[in-house]
C-alpha positions as CSV (number, residue, x, y, z in Angstrom):
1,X,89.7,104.0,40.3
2,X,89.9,102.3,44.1
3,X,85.9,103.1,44.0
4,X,85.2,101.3,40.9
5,X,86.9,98.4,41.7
6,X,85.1,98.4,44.9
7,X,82.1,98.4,42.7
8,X,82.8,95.7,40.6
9,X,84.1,93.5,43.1
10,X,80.7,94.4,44.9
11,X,79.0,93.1,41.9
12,X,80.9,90.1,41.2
13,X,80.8,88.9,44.5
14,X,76.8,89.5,44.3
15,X,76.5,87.8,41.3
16,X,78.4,84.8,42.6
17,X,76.0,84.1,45.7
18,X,72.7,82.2,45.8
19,X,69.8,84.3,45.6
20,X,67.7,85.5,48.5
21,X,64.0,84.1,48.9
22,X,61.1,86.0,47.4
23,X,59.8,87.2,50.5
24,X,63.1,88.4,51.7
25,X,63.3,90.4,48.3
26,X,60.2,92.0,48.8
27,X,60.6,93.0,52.6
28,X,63.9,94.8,50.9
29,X,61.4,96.5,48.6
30,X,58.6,97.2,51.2
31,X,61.5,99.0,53.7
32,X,63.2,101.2,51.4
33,X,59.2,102.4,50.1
34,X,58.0,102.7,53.4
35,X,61.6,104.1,55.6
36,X,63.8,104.9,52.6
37,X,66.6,102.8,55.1
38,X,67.1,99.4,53.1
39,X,70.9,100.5,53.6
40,X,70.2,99.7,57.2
41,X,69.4,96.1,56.9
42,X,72.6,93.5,55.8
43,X,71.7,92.7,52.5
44,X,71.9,89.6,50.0
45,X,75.5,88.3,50.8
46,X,75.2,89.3,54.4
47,X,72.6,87.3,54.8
48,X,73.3,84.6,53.2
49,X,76.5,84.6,54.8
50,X,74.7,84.6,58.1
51,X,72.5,81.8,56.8
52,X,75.5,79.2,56.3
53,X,77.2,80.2,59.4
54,X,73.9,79.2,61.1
55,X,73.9,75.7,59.5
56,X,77.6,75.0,59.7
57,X,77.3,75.8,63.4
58,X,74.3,73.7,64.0
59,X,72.5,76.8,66.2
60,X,69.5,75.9,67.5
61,X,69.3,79.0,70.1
62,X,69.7,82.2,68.5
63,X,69.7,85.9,69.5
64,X,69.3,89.1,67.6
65,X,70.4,92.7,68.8
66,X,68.5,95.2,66.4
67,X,65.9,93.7,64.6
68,X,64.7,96.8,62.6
69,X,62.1,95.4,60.1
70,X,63.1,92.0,60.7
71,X,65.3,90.7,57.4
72,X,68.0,89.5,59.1
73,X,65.6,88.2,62.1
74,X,63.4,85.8,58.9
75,X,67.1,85.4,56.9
76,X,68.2,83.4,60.0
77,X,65.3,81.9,60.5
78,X,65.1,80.2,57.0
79,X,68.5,78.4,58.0
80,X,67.0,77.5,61.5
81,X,66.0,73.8,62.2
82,X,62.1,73.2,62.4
83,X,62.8,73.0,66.3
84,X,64.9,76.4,66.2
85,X,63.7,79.4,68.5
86,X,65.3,83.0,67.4
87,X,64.5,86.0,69.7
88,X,65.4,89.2,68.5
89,X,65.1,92.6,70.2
90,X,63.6,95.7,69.2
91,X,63.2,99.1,70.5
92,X,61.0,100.8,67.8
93,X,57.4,99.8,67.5
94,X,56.9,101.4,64.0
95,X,60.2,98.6,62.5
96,X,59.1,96.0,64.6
97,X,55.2,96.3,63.0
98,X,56.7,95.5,59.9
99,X,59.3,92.6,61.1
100,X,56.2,91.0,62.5
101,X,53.9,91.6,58.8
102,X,56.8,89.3,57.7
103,X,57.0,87.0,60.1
104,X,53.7,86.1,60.1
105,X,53.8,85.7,55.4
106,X,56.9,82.9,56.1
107,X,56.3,79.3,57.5
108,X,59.5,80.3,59.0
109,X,58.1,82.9,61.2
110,X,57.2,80.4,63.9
111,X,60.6,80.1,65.2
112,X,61.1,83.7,65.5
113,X,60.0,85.6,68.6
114,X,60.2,89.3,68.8
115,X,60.9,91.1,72.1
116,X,59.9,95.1,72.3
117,X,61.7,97.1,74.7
118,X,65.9,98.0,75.4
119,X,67.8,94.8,74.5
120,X,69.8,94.8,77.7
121,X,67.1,94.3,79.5
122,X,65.9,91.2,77.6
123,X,69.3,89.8,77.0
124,X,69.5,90.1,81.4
125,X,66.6,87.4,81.1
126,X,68.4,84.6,79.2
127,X,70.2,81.9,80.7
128,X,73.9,81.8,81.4
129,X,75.5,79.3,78.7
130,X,71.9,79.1,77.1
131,X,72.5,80.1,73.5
132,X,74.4,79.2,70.0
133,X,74.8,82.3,68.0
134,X,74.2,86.0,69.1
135,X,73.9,88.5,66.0
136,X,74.4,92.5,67.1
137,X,73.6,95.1,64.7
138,X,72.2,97.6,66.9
139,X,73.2,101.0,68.0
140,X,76.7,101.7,68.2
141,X,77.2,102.7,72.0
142,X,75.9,99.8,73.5
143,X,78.0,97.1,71.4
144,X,80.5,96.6,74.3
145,X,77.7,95.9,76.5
146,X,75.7,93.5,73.9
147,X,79.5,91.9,73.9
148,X,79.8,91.5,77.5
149,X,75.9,89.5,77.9
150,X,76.7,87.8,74.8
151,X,79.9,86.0,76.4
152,X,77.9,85.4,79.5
153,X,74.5,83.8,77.0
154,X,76.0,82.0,75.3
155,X,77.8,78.3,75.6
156,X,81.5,77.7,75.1
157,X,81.5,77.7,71.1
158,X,79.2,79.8,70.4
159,X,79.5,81.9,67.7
160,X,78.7,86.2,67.9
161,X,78.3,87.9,64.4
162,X,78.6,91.4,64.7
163,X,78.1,94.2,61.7
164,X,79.4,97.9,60.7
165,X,82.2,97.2,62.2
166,X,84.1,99.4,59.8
167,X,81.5,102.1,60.7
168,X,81.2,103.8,56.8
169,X,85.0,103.7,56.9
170,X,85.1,106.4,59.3
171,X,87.0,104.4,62.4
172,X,90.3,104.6,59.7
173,X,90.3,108.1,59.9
174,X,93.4,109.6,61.9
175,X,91.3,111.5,64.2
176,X,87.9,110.3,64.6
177,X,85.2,112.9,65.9
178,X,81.8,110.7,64.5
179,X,80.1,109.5,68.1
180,X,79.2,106.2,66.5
181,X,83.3,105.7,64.9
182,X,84.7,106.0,68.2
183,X,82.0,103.4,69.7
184,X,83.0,101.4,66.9
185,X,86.4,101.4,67.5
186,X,86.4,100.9,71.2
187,X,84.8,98.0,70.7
188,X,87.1,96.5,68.0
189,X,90.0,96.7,70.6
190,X,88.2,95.4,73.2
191,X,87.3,92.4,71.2
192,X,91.0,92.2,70.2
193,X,92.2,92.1,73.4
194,X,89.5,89.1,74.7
195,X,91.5,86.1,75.2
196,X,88.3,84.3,76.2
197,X,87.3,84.4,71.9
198,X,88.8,83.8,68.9
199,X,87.9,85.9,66.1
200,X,88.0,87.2,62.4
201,X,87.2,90.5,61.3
202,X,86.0,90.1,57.6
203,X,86.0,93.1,55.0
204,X,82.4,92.3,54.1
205,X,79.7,95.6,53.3
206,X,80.4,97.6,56.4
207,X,83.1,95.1,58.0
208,X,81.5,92.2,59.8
209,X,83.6,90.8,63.1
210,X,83.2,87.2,63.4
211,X,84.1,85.8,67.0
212,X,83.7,82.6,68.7
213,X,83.6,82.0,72.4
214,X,86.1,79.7,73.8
């Protein structure tokens, strides 16, 4: 019963948000044909989400952790301003041949600039205090140290938007043995227990954790 309510409210909530661009839709449909992984990138209200949260914010300066093939990287991009720069950080040529396909079909694609290589080592490049917003969906492990440069990155006010924080609904379990869980959940309590932030964890797809930096 607790599933198909889940369901429906899955559905109803769907229903009730704008739709996503055409070529948003068919970088959807292109990913789960050529990866069978569409799971893997946030979907129509997770990116729309992040789309308003960009405009209410006002980010000009925006950085991605995990670009895969890029529908998160162009969904942001969309809600950028004309003079808006996104970088966003892969580490698999393969995804990021696609992100770049896409990039290069939206007027939008301008603003976007895609670094290959560990996303550590680009984030080390940025400025102190440089950026708006810092989305991280990349792997699990590393989250607590995409955390740590993001609160160095960006300015006071900025906003970090990170997803599967739920981790498939594995961190609930009593004991969790899943490597990617216990990443998970390590980071949730170090987040919690930041009093240089303020944040929200939302019960949106996977969990989303919404923080802002002091």
């Amino acid at each position: 019963m607790e599933v198909d309510l889940a369901e429906i409210i899955e559905s109803y909530v769907d229903a009730h948000t704008d739709d996503l661009s055409p070529l948003l839709e068919d970088l959807l449909a292109e990913t789960e044909s050529i990866t069978g992984l569409s799971r893997w990138s946030i979907g129509k209200v997770e990116g729309k989400m992040l789309q308003m949260l960009i405009k209410i914010s006002n980010a000009k300066h925006v950085v991605e952790v995990g670009t895969f093939t890029g529908f998160s990287a162009l969904a942001m991009a969309e809600a950028l301003p004309e003079d808006g720069i996104l970088t966003t950080c892969e580490n698999s040529k393969a995804y990021a041949d696609i992100a770049l396909r896409y990039f290069r079909k939206s007027p939008h694609g301008k603003k976007i600039k895609l670094k290959l290589g560990p996303a550590l080592q680009t984030l080390g490049a940025i400025p102190d205090n440089s950026q708006d917003f810092l989305f991280i969906d990349a792997d699990k492990p590393s989250y607590s140290l995409y955390f740590d440069e993001a609160l160095r990155i960006l300015h006071p006010g900025g906003i970090i938007f990170v997803d599967n924080v739920f981790w498939r609904h594995k961190i609930f379990k009593k004991k969790i043995s899943n490597e990617n869980a216990r990443a998970i959940a390590a980071f949730n309590e170090k987040v919690n227990r930041e009093n240089r932030v303020e944040k929200v964890m939302l019960s949106i797809r996977d969990g989303v954790y919404l923080i802002r930096k002091k």
